[in-house]
Backbone as ProteinMPNN parsed JSONL, in Angstrom:
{"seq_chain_A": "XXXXXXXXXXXXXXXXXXXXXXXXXXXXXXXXXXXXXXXXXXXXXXXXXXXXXXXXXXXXXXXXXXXXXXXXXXXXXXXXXXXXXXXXXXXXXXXXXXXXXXXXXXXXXXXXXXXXXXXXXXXXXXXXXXXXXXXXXXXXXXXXXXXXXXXXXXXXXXXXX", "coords_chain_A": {"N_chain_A": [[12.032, 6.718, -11.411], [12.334, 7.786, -8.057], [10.394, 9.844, -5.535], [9.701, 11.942, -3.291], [5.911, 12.395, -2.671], [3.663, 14.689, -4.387], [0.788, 17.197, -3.918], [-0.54, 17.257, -6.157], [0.266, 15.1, -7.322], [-2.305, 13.617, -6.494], [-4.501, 12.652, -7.942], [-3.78, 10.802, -9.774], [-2.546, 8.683, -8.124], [-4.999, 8.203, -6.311], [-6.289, 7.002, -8.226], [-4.497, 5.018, -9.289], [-4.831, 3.579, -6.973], [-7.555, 2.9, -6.991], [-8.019, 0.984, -9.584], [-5.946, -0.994, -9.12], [-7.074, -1.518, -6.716], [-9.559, -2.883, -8.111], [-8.457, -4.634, -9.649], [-6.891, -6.187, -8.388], [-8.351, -7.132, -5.81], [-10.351, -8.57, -7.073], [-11.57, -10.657, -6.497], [-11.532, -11.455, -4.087], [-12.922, -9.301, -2.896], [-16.544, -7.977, -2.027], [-18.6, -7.069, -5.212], [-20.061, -4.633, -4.982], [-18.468, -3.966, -2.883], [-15.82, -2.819, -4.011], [-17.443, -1.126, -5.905], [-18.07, 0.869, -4.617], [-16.101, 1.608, -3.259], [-14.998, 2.583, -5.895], [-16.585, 4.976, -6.443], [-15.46, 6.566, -4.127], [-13.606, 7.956, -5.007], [-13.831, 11.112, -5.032], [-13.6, 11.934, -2.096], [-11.65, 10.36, -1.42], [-9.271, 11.274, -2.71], [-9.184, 13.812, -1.242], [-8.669, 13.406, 1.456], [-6.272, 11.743, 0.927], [-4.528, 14.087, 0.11], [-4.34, 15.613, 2.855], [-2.633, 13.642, 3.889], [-0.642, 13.727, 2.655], [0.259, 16.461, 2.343], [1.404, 16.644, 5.611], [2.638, 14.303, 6.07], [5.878, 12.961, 5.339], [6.563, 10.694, 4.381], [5.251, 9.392, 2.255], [5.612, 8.068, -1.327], [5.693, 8.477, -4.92], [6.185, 6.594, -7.868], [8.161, 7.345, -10.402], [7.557, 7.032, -13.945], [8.888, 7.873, -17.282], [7.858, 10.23, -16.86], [5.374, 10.223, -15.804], [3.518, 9.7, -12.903], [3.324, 6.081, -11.541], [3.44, 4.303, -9.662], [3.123, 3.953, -5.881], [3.992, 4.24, -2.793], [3.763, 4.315, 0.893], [4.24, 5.205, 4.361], [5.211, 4.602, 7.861], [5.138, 4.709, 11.538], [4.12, 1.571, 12.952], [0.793, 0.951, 13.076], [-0.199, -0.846, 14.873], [-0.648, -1.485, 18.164], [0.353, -3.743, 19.631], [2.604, -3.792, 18.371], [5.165, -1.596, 19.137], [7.53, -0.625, 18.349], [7.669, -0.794, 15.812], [7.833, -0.325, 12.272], [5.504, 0.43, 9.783], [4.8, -0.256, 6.153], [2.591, 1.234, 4.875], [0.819, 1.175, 2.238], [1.587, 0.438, -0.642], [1.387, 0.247, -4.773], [0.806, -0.201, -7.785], [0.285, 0.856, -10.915], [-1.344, -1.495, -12.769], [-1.377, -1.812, -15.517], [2.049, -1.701, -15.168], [2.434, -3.344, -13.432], [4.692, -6.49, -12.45], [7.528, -5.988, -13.707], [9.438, -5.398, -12.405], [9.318, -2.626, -10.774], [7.713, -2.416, -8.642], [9.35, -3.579, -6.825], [11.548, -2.288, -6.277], [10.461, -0.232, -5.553], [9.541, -1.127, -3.218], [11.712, -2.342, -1.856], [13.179, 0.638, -1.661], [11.772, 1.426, 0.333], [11.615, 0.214, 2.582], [14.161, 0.537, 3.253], [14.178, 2.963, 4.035], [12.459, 3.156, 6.467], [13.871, 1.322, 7.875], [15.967, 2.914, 8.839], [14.481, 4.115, 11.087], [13.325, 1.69, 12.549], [13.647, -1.232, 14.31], [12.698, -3.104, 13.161], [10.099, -4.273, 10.713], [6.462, -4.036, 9.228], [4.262, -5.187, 7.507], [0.867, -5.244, 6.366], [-1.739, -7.555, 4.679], [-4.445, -8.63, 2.259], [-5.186, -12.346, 2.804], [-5.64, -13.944, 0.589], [-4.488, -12.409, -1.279], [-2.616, -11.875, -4.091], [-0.002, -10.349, -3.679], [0.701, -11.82, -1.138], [2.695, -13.733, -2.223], [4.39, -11.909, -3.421], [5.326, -10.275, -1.361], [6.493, -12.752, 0.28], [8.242, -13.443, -1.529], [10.127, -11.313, -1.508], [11.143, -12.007, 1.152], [10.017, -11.547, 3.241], [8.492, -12.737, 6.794], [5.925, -14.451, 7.471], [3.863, -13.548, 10.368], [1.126, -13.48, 11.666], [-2.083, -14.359, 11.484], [-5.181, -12.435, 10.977], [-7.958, -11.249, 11.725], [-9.9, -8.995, 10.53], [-12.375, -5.697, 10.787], [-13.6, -5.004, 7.712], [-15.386, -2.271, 6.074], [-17.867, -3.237, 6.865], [-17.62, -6.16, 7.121], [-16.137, -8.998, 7.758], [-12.455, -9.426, 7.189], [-10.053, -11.449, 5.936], [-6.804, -11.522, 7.183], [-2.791, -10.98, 6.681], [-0.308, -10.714, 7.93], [3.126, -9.955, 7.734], [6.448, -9.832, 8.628], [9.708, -7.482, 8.435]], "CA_chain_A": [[12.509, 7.651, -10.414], [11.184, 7.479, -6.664], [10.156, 10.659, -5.252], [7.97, 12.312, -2.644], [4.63, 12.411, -3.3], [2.968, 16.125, -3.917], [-0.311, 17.146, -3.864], [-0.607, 17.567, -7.515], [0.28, 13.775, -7.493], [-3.282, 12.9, -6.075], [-5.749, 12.154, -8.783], [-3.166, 9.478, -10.188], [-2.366, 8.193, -6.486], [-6.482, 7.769, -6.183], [-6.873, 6.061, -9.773], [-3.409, 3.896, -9.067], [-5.216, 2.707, -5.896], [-9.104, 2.117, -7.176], [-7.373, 0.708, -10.126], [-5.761, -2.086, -7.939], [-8.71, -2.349, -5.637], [-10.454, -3.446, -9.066], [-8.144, -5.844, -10.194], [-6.026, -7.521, -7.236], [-9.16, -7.729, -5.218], [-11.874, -8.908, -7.197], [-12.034, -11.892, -6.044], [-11.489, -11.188, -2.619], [-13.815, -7.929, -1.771], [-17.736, -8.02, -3.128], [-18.587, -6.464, -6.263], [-20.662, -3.798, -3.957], [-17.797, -2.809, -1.822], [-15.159, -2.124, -5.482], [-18.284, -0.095, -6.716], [-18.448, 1.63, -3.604], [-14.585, 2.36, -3.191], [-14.499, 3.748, -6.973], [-17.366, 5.81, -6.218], [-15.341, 7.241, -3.153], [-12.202, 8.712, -5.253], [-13.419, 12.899, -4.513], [-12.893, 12.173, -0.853], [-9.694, 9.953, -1.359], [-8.358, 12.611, -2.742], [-9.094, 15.162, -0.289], [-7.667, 12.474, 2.53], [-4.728, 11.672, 0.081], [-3.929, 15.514, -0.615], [-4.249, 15.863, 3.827], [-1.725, 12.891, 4.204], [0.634, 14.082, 1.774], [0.547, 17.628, 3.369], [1.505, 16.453, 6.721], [3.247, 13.404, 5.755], [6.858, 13.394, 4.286], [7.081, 9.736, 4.159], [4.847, 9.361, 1.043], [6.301, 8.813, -2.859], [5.841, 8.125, -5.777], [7.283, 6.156, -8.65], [7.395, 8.255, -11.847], [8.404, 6.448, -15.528], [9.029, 8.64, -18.39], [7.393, 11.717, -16.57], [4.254, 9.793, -15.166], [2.791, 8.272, -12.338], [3.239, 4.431, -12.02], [2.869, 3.967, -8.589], [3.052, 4.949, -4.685], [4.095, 3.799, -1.21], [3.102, 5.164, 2.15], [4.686, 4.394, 5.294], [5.625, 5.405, 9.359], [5.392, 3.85, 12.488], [3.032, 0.663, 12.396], [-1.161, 1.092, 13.336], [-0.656, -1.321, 15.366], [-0.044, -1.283, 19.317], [1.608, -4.754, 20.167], [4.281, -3.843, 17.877], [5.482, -0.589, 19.45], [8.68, -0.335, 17.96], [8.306, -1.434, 14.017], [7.639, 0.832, 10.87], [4.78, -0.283, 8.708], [4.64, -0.443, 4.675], [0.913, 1.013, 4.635], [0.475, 0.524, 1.037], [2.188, 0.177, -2.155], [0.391, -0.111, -5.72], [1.284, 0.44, -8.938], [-0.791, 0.874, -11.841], [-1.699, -2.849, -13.159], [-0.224, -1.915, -16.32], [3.338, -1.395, -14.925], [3.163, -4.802, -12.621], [5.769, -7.579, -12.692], [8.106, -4.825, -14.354], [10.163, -4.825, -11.534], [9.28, -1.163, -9.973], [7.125, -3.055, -6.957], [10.258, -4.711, -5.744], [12.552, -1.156, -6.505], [9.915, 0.542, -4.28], [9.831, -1.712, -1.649], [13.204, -1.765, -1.045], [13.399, 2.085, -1.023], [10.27, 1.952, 1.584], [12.161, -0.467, 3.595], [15.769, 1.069, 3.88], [13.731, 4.701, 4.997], [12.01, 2.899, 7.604], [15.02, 0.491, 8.446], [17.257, 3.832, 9.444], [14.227, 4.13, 12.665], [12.823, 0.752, 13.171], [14.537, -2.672, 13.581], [11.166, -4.345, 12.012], [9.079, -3.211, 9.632], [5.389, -4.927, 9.249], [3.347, -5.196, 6.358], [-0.581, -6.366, 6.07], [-2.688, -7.782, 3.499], [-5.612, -9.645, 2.86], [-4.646, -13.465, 3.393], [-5.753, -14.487, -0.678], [-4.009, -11.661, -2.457], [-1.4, -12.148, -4.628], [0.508, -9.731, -2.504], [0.806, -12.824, -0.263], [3.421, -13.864, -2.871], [5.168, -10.624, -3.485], [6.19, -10.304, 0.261], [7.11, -14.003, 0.731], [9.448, -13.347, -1.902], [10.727, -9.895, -1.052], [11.941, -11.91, 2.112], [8.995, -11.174, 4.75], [8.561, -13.883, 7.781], [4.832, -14.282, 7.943], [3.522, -13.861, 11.777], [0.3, -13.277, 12.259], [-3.124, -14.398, 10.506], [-5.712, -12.43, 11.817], [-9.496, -10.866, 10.679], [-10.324, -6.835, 10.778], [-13.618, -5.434, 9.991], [-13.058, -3.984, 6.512], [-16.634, -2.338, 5.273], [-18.558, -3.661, 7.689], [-17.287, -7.547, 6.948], [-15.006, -9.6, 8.519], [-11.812, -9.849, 6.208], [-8.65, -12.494, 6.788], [-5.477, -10.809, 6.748], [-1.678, -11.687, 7.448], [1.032, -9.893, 8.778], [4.592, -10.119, 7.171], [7.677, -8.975, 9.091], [10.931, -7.507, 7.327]], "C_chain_A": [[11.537, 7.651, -9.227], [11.212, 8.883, -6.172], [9.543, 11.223, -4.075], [7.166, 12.971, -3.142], [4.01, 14.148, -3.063], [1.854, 16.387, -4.08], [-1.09, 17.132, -5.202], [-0.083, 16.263, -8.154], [-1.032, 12.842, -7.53], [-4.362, 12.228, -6.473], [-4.721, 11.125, -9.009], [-2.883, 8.494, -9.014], [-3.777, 7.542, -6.553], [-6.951, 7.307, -7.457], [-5.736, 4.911, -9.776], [-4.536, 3.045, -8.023], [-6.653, 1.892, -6.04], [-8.53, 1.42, -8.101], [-6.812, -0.596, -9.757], [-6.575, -2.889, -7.305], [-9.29, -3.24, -6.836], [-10.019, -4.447, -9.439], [-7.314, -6.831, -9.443], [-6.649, -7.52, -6.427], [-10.31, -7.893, -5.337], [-12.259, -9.917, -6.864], [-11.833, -12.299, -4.552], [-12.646, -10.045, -1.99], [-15.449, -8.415, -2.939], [-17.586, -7.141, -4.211], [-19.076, -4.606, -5.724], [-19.5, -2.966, -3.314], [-16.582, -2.738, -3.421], [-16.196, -1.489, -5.799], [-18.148, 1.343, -5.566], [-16.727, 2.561, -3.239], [-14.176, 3.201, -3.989], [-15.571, 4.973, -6.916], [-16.806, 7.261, -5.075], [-14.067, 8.35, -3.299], [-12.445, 10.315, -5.036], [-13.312, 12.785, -2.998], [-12.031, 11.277, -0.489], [-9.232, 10.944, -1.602], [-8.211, 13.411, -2.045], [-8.247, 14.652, 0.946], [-6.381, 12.404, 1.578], [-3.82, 13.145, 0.432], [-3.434, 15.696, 1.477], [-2.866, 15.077, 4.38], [-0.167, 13.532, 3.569], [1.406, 15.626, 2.255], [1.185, 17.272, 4.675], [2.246, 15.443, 6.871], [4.758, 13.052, 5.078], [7.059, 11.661, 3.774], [5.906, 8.563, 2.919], [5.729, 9.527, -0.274], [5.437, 8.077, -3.745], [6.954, 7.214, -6.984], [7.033, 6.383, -10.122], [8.434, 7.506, -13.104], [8.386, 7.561, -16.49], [7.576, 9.983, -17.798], [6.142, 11.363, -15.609], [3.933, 8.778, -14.221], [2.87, 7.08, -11.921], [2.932, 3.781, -10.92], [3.326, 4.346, -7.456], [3.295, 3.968, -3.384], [3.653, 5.059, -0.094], [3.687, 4.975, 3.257], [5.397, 5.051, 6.307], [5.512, 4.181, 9.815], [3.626, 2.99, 12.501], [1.806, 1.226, 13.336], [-1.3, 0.451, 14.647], [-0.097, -1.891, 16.695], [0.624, -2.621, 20.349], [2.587, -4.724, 19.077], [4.902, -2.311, 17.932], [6.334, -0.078, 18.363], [9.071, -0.832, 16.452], [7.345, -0.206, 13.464], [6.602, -0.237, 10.162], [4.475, 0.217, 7.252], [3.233, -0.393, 4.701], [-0.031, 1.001, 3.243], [1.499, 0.865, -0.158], [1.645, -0.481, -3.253], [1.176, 0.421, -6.454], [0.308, -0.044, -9.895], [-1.011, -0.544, -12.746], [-1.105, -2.983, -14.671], [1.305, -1.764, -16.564], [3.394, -2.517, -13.627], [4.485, -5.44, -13.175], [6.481, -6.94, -13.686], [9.403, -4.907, -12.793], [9.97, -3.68, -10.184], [8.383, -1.466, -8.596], [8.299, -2.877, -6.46], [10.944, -3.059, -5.34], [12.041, -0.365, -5.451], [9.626, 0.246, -2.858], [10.275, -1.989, -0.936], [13.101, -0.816, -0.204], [12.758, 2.111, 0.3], [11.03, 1.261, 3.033], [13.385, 0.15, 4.235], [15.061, 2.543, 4.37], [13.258, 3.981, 6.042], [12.808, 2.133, 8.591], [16.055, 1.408, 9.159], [16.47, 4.269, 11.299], [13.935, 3.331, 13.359], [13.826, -0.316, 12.94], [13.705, -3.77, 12.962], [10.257, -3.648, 11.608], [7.876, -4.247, 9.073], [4.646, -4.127, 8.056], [2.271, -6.667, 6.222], [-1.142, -6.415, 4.557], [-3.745, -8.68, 3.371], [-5.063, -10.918, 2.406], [-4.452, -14.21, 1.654], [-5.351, -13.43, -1.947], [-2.72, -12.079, -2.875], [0.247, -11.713, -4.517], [1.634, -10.784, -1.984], [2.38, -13.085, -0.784], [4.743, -13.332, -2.962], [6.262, -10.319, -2.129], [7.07, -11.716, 0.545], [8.513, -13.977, -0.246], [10.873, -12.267, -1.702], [11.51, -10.647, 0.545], [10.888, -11.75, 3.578], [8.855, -12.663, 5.329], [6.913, -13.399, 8.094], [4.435, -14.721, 9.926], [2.581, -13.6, 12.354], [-0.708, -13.742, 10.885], [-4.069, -14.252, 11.437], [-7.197, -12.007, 10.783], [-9.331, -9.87, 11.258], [-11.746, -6.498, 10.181], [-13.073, -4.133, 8.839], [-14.764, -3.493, 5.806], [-17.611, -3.35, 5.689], [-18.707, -5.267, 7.495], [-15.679, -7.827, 7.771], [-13.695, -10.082, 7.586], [-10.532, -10.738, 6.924], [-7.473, -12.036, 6.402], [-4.374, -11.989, 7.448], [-1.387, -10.988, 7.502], [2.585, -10.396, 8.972], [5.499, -9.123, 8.391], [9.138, -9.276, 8.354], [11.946, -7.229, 8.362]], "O_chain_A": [[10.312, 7.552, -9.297], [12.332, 9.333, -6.411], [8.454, 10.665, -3.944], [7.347, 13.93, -3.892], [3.916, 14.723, -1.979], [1.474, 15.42, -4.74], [-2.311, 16.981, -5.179], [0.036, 16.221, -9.378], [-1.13, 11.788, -8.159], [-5.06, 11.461, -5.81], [-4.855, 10.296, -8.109], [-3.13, 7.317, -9.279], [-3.802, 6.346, -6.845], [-8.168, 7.274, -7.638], [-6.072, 3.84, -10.283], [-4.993, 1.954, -8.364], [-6.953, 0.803, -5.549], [-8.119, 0.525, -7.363], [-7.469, -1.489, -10.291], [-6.813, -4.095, -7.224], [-9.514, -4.41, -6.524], [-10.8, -5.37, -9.671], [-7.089, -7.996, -9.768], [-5.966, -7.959, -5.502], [-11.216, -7.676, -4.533], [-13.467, -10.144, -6.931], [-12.01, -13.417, -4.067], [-13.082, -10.023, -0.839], [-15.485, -8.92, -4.061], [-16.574, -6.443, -4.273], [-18.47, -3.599, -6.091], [-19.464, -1.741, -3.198], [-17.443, -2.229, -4.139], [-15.591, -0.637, -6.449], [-18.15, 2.541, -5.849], [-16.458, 3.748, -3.058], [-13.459, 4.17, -3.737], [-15.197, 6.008, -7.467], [-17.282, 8.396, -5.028], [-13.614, 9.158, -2.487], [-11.416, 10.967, -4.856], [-12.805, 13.812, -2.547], [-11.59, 11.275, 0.66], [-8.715, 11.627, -0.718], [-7.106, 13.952, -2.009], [-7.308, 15.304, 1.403], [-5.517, 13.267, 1.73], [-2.687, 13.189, 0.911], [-2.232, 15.9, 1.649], [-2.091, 15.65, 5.146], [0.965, 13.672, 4.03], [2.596, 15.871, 2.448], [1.898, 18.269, 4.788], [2.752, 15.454, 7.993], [4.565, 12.813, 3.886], [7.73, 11.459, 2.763], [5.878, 7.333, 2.868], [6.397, 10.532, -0.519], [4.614, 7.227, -3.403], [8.184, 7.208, -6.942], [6.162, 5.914, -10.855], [9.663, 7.463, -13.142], [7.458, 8.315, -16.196], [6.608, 10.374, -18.45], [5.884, 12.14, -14.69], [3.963, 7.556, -14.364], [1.658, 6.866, -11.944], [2.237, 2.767, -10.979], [4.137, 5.256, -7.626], [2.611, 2.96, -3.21], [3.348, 6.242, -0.248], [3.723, 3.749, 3.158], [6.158, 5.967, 5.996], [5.621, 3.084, 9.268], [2.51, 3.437, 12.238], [2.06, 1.94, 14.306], [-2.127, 0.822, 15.481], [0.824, -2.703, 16.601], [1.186, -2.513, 21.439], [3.362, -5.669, 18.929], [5.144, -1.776, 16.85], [5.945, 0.772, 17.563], [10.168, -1.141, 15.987], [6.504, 0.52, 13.995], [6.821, -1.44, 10.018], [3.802, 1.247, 7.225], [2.541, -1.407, 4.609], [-1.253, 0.859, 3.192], [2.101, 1.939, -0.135], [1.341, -1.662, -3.092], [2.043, 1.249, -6.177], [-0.358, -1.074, -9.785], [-0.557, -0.257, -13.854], [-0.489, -3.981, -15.046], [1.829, -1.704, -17.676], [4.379, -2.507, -12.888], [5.166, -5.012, -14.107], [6.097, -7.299, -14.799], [10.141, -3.937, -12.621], [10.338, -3.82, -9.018], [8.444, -0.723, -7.617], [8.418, -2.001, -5.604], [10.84, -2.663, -4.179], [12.747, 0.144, -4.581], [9.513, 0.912, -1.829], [9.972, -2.083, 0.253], [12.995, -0.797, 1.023], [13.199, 2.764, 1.245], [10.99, 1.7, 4.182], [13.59, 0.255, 5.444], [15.698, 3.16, 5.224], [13.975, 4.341, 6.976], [12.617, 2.166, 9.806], [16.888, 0.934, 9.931], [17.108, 4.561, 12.311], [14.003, 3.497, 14.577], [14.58, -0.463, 11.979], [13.955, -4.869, 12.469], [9.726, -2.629, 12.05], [8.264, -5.258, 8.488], [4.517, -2.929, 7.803], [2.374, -7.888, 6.104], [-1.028, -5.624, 3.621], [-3.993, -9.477, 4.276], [-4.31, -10.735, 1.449], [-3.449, -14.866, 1.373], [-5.699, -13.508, -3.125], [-1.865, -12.562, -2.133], [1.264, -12.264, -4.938], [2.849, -10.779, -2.185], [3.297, -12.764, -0.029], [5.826, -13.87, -2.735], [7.483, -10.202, -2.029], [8.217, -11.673, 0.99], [9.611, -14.377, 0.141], [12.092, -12.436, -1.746], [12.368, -9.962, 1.101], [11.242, -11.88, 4.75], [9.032, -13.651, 4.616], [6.597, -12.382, 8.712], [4.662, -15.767, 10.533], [2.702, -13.403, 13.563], [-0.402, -13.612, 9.7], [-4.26, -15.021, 12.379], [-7.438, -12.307, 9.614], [-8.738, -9.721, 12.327], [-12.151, -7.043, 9.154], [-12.521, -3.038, 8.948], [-15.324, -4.314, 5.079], [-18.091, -4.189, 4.926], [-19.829, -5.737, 7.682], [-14.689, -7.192, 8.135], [-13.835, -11.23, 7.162], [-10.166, -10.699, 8.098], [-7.124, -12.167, 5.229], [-4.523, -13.006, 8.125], [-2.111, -10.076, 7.105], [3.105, -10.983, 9.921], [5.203, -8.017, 8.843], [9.645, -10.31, 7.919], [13.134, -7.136, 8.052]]}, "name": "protein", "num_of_chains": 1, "seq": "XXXXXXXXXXXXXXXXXXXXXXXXXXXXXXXXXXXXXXXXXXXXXXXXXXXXXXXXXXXXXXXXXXXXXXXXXXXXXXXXXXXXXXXXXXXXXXXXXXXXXXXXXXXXXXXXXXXXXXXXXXXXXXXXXXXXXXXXXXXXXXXXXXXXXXXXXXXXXXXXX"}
């Protein structure tokens, strides 16, 4: 079941997401910056709990009563693409991958943002498995660029739906 996300969602939201960080980018981020991200879950949460307040376009995706994973998503970050919606994250708990409920939620994320934008952009870093996920979901890669992530230079792409 897909939902919006409530504030009383947020500890599982911030253990879905370090959770992730730990295992679909260990071989992409140092060991240093994953120690440093799970270290940072009491003020995710407090940012999480602020987004979700103020935010309607947050959910969840709850299995048999719990949790499993979360999208996020408005108008994109980023100012040469005025007019597209961006997919600013989606995770699900590593034991409820390749299950399907990615794809189910990334639909949903797409047809809410598809009723204001006529393109909808989604980043990631360039060697995640991600990469994959989108190419199959249908995304037209169009951009490969670098961002400072944690004071390093990381290589992203940039899918359009």
């Amino acid at each position: 079941m897909i939902r919006q996300a409530r504030k009383c969602n947020v500890v599982d939201i911030v253990k879905i997401n370090t959770d992730c960080w730990l295992t679909n980018y260990k071989n992409i981020l140092s060991k240093s910056i994953l120690k440093k991200r799970s270290l940072e879950s009491k003020e995710r949460e407090k940012k999480w709990k602020e987004i979700i307040e103020r935010d309607k376009s947050f959910y969840v995706y709850k299995l048999d009563n719990k949790v499993i994973g979360f999208s996020s998503f408005g108008k994109t970050h980023y100012d040469e693409y005025k007019n597209y919606g961006e997919v600013y994250s989606i995770y699900f708990d590593p034991n409820y991958q390749n299950h399907g409920y990615g794809t189910e939620l990334f639909k949903f994320s797409l047809r809410k943002l598809k009723k204001q934008y006529d393109k909808v952009l989604v980043v990631t870093f360039k060697k995640s498995k991600a990469v994959g996920f989108y190419l199959k979901m249908g995304g037209t890669l169009i951009k490969e660029f670098y961002d400072v992530m944690y004071d390093k230079q990381m290589e992203l792409v940039m899918f359009e739906f």
